[in-house]
N, C-alpha and C positions, 0 to 999 in steps of 0.2 A: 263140861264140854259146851261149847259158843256153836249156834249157829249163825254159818255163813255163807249170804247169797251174793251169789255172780253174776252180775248181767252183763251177759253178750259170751258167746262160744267161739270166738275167733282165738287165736295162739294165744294173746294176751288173757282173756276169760279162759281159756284151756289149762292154762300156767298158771294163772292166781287160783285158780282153783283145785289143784292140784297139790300147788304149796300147802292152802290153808289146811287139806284135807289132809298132809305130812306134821301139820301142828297138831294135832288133834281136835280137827273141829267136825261138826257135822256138815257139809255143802252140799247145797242144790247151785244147780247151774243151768241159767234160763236162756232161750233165744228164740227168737221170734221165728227162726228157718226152718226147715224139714229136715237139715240133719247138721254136725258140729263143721265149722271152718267153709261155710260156703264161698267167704273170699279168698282165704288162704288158697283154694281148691284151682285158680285161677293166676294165682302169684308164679312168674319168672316163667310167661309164656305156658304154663302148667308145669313147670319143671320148679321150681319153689326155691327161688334163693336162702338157704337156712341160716347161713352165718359165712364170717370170714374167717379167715385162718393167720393173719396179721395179728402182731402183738396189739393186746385189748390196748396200751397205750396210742396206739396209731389210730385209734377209730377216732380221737377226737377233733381229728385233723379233717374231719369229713362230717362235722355238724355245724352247721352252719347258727349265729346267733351265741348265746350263751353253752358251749358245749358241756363245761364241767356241771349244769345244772344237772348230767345222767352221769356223774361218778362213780355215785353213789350204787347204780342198780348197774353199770357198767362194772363195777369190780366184786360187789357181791354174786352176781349171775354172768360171769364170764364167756365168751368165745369158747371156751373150754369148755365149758358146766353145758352146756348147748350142745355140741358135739358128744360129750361123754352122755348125753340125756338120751338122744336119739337113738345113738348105737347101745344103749341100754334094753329101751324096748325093740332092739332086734333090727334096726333099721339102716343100713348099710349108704355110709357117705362117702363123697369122691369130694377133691379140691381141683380147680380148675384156675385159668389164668386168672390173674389177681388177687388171688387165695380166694375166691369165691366158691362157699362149701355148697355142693347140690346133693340129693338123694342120687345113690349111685342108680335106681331104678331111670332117672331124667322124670320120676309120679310124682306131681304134688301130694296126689292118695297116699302115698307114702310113706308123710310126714302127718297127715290128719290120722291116719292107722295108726300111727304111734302114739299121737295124744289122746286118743280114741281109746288106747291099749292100757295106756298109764290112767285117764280116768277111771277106768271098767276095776284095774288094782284099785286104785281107792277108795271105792265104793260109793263115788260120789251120784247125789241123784241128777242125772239130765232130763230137764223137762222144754222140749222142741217146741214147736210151733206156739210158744208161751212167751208172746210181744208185750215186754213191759210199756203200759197208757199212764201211770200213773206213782209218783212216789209219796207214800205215808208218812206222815211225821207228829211227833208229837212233843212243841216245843223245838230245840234244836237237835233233837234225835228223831232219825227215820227209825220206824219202826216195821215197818213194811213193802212191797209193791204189789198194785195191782197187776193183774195179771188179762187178759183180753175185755179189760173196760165189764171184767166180773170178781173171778178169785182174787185172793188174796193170798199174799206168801209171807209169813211173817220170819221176822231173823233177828239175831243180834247186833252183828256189821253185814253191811254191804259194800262191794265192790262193783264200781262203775267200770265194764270194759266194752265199750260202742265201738270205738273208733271214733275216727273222723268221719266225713261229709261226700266222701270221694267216688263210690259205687254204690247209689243207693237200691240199683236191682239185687244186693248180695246186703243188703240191711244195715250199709252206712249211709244215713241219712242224717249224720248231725245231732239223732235222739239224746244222744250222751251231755252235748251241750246244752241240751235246753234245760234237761233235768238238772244239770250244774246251778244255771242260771236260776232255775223256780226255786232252787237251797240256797241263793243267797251269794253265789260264786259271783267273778267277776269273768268275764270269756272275750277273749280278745276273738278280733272277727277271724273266721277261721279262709284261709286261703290255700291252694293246692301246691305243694311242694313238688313233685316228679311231674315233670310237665313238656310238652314240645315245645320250642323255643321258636316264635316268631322272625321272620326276618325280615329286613325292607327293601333289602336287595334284591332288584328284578332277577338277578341272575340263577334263583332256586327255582323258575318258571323253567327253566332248560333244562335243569337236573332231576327235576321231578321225576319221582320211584327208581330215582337211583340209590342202589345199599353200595356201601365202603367199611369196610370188613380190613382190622389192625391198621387202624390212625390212629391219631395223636390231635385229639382237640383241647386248645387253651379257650379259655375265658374271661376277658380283662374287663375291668370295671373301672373304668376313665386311667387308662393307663397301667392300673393295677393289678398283677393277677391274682385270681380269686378261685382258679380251677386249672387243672392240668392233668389226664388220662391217658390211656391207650383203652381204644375197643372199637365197638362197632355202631353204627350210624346210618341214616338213609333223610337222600331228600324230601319233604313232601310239596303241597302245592303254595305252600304261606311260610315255610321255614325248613328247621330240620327237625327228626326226632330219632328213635333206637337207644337202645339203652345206654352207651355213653351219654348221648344227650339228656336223657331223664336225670341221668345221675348229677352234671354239672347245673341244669337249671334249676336246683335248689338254693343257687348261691345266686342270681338273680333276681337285684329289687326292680320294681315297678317306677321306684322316681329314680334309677339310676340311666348311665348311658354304656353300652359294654359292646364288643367288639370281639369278633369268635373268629381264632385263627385255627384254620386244620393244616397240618402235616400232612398229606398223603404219602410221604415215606418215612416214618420214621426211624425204619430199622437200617436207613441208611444217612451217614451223617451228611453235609454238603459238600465235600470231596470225593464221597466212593459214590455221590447221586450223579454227582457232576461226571466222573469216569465210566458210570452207567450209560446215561445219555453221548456221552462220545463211542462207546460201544456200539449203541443203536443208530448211532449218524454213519458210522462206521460200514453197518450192515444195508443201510437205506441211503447210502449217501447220492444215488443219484436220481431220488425221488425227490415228490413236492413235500413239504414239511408237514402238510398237514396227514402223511400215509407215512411219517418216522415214527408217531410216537403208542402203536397200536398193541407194543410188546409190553408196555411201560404203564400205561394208564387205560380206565374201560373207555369204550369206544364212547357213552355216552358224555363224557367229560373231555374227550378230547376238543370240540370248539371252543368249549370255552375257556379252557387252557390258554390255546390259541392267541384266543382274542384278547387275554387279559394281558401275552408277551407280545401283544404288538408286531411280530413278525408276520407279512404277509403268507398265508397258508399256501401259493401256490410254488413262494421260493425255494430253489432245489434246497436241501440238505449240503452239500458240498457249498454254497455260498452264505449261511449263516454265519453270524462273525462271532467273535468268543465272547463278547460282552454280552451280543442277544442269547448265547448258552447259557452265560451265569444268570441271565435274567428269567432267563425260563428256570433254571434250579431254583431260584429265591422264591419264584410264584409255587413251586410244585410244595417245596416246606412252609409255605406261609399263603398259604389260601385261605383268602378273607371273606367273612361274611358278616352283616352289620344291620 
């Protein structure tokens, strides 16, 4: 029997250790925190996005860069194997729009109670507030880690599971890569993948703390698209963010030039939007344009709607002509930001 140690108790350190401990090995499992999954504890607003429910083939449509480099641990540990793990240790999931799997509880505790559950089965040793300072070797084999710049834990193999660089108050601080780096590794600089999306357009100065709940945002990369959803979104004071946006601004480079179209209706096409708005002129028609469109759009988006169709806001509703209609349909499906 091998021993094998784990640094770091986040899902990833929870799972590999888990595994090894299902090979027949001995595992400790270290972390620097006062108890397992401190970030996890805080993932999908504390509600813990766990997996999708799309076939495992369609995840690769949503990796940006070399996808097929995770084939491999995409088709041995499936969307399935994740689902069947959880509801294994007792833990009750729901699928929500876009097959996105949650704890039917809406607890991340949840899902750490489950990896919590399934380690406690395997008998594996957790040793907490134990911040790996240092990696032993001897020759090209590690033989060890230090343990608070005192202990030592010695092992057969180890398993690097840090994370990235992303919350270092919850113990990602990049530790993983350095200790990569002092064994000789090569580490490309690391950069933030889910991220809010800056914008240059004054016009998110107006929209600020506005949320937009089932749209439809594209993301073009000099003409190309590179992103296309439904979900939810909100302005802030330098751009947008919400989790649609976290999700497409992984597909966004730094030397690139991109161009973000929203939908604000997507669930209607541009004939039944258009038949919409003639409804609402219908009902407002002998008001000023800018008191038609309060049925239809939030109040805080309505000037700049407005402003972007070029029709004066005080002209009645009965005097708009059918071209300034369709022009307001085209701005309502393709509202640009840049």
């Amino acid at each position: 029997m091998s021993k094998v140690v784990v640094i770091g108790a986040g899902p990833a350190g929870m799972m590999a250790a888990i595994t090894a401990s299902k090979n027949n090995n001995e595992v400790i499992l270290l972390d620097g925190n006062d108890r397992l999954g401190k970030k996890l504890f805080i993932t999908g607003k504390g509600r813990c996005n766990v997996t999708n429910n799309k076939d495992i083939s369609e995840f690769f449509d949503f990796i940006p860069g070399n996808p097929y480099f995770l084939y491999s641990s995409l088709y041995t540990f499936t969307n399935e194997d994740t689902i069947s793990f959880f509801e294994d240790q007792g833990i009750k999931l729901k699928v929500e729009r876009g097959g996105r799997v949650f704890p039917e509880s809406d607890k991340s505790s949840d899902i750490i109670k489950g990896l919590s559950k399934a380690i406690e089965k395997c008998n594996i040793k957790v040793m907490l507030n134990s911040k790996v300072t240092n990696i032993i070797k001897n020759g090209n084999k590690i033989t060890g880690v230090e343990i608070n710049n005192s202990n030592i834990i010695k092992g057969d193999h180890f398993i690097l599971c840090t994370g990235g660089a992303s919350y270092p108050l919850t113990g990602s601080r990049g530790e993983g890569q350095k200790f990569a780096k002092s064994l000789g590794h090569t580490i490309k600089e690391l950069k933030p993948s889910l991220v809010p999306i800056e914008i240059k357009d004054s016009i998110v100065k107006d929209l600020m703390g506005l949320s937009l709940r089932n749209i439809e945002l594209t993301i073009y990369e000099e003409n190309k698209k590179v992103f296309k959803n439904l979900g939810e979104m909100i302005f802030t004071h330098f751009g947008i963010s919400g989790p649609l946006v976290l999700s497409g601004s992984r597909f966004i480079k730094n030397d690139k030039n991109y161009e973000i179209v929203i939908d604000l209706k997507p669930a209607l096409d541009i004939k039944d939007l258009d038949l919409r708005i003639q409804k609402d002129f219908k009902k407002y028609i002998n008001k000023d344009f800018k008191n038609s469109l309060d049925d239809l759009l939030p109040k805080k988006l309505i000037p700049v709607i407005i402003r972007l169709s070029k029709i004066d806001e005080n002209k009645k509703v009965n005097e708009i002509t059918k071209e300034e209609r369709k022009n307001l349909v085209h701005i309502i499906k393709n509202f640009i930001c840049s």
